[in-house]
C-alpha positions, 0 to 999 in steps of 0.5 A: 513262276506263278506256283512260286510266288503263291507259296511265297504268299501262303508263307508270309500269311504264316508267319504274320498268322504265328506273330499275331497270335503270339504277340497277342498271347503275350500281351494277354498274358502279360495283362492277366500277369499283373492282375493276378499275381500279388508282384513280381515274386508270384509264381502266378504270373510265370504260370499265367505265361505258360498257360498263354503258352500251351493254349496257343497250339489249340488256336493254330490246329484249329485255323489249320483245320478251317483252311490255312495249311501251312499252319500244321503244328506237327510240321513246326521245326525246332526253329518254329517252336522256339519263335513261338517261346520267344514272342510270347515270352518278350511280350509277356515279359514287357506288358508286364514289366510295365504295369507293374512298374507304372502301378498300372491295374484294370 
């Protein structure tokens, strides 16, 4: 019961672990989005994504080497790195879908 509700634990820290990075990948990526690319039509800003996109990987290796083992990256399914895609993505596509539609700059 003990060992169960231990992994249950470890798991759900994962998973809140894997949402937060994504989501703040996107975010920043969406932010850098809209302060590089000249609009909408800049391919700078789809490459500002893909960038937040590959960085993350590092970020996970590195927080599984300092103790969170159940954030392997060679143990990610399919079902895991589409999440990843995903959040990224959506997060990205709306902070900068907003700045650009409210004019909004830093």
């Amino acid at each position: 019961m003990a060992t169960d509700t231990a992994e249950r634990r470890a798991a759900h820290v994962r998973g809140v672990t894997v949402t937060a990075i994504c989501c703040l990948a996107g975010l920043a990526a969406g932010v850098i989005s809209a302060t590089v690319a000249e609009g909408p039509g800049d391919w700078l800003g789809v490459w500002v994504f893909l960038g937040a996109l590959l960085v993350q990987y590092p970020i996970y290796s590195l927080l599984h080497r300092a103790g969170l083992d159940r954030l392997d990256t060679e143990e990610f399914s399919a079902k895991d790195h589409l999440y990843v895609f995903f959040m990224t993505f959506v997060l990205w596509f709306i902070t900068w879908t907003i700045m650009l539609t409210t004019g909004a700059t830093i």
